[in-house]
C-alpha positions as CSV (number, residue, x, y, z in Angstrom):
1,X,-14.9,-8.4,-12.1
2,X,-13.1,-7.2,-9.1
3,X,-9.8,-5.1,-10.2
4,X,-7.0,-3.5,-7.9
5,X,-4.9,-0.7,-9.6
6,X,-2.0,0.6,-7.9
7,X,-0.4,3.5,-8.8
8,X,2.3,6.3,-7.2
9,X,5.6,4.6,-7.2
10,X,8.7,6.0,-8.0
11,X,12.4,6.4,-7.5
12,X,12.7,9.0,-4.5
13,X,16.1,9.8,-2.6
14,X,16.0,8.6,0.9
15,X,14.0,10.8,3.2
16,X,11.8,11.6,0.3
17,X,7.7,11.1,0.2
18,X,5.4,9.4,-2.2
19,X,1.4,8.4,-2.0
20,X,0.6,5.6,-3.6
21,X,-3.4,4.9,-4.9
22,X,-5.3,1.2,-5.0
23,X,-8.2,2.3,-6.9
24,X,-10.4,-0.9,-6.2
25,X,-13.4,-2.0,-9.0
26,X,-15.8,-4.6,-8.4
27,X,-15.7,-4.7,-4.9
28,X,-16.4,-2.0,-1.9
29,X,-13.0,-0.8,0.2
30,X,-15.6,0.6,2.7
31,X,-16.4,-2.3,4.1
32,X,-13.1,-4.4,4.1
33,X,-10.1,-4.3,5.6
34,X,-7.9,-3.0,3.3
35,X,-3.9,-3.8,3.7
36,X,-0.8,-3.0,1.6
37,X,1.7,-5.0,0.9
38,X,5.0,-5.0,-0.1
39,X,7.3,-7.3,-2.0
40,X,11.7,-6.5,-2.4
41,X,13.5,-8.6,-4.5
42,X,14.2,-11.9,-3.0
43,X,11.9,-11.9,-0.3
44,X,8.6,-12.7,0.2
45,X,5.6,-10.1,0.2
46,X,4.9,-8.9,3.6
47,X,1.6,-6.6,4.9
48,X,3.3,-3.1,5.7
49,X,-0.2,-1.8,6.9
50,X,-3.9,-2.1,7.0
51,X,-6.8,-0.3,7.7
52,X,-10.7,-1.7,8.8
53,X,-13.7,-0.9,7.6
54,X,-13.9,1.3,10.8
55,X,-10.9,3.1,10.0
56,X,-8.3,1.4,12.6
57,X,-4.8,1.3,11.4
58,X,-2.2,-1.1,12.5
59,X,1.6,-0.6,10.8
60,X,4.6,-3.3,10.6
61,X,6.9,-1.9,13.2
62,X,9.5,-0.9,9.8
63,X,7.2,1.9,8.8
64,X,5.3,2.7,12.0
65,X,5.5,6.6,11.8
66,X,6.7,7.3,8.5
67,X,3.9,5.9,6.8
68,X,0.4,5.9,6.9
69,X,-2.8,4.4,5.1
70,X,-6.3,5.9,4.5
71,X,-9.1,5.2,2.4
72,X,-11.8,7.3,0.5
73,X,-15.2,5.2,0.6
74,X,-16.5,7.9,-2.2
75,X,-13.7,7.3,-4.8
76,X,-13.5,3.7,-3.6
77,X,-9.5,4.0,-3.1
78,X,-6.9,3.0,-0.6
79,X,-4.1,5.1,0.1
80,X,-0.6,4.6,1.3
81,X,1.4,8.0,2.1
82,X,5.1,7.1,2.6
83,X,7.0,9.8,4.6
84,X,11.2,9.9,5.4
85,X,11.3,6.9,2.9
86,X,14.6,4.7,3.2
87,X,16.5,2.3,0.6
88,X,15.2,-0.6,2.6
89,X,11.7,0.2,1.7
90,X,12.1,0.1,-1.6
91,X,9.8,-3.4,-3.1
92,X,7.1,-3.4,-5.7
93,X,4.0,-2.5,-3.5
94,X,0.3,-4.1,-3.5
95,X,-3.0,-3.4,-2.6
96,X,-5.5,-6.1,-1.4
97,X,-8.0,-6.8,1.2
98,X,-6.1,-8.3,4.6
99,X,-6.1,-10.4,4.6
100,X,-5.8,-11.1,0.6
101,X,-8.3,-12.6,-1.4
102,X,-8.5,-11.2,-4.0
103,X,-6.6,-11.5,-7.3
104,X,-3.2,-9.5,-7.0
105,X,-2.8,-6.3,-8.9
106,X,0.5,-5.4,-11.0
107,X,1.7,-3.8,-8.4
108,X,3.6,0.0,-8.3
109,X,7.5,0.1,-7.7
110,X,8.7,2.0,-5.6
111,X,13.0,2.4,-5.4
112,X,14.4,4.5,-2.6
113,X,17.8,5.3,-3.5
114,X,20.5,8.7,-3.9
């Protein structure tokens, strides 16, 4: 059974950092392309980055140089470190391949505010 957990959120005052984890089960991140997502209240979810299975990274142009994603083929876990955050970032953020196929995690909230 293929699982996403994410995991990391927060409340952080603007300009903060936070990493947050997908720790994937039942499937390999190694050799998708792995993307987070992000979903604010009233909007739809939208891919903030993603990264291949030969480690290529392409960012929304929101985030582009604050934040960046990674993986760790051994612990089978995608990360998203979020640097000089801002309250416009705040969403509940998601994990899935890109693009998504797979059944949606809960999700980790993340709230950006002073």
């Amino acid at each position: 059974q293929v699982q996403l957990v994410e995991s990391g959120g927060g409340l952080v005052q603007p300009g903060g950092s936070l990493r947050l984890s997908c720790a994937a089960s039942g499937m390999r991140v190694s050799i998708n392309t792995m993307g987070w997502y992000r979903q604010a209240p009233g909007k739809q979810r939208e891919l903030v980055a993603h990264i291949t299975s030969g480690s290529s990274t392409n960012y929304v142009d929101s985030v582009k140089g604050r934040f960046a994603i990674s993986s760790d083929n051994a612990k089978n876990t995608a990360y998203l470190q979020m640097n000089s955050l801002k309250p416009e970032d705040t969403a509940v953020y998601y994990c899935n391949t890109f693009p998504s196929y797979l059944p949606w995690g809960q999700g980790t909230q993340v709230t950006v505010s002073s």
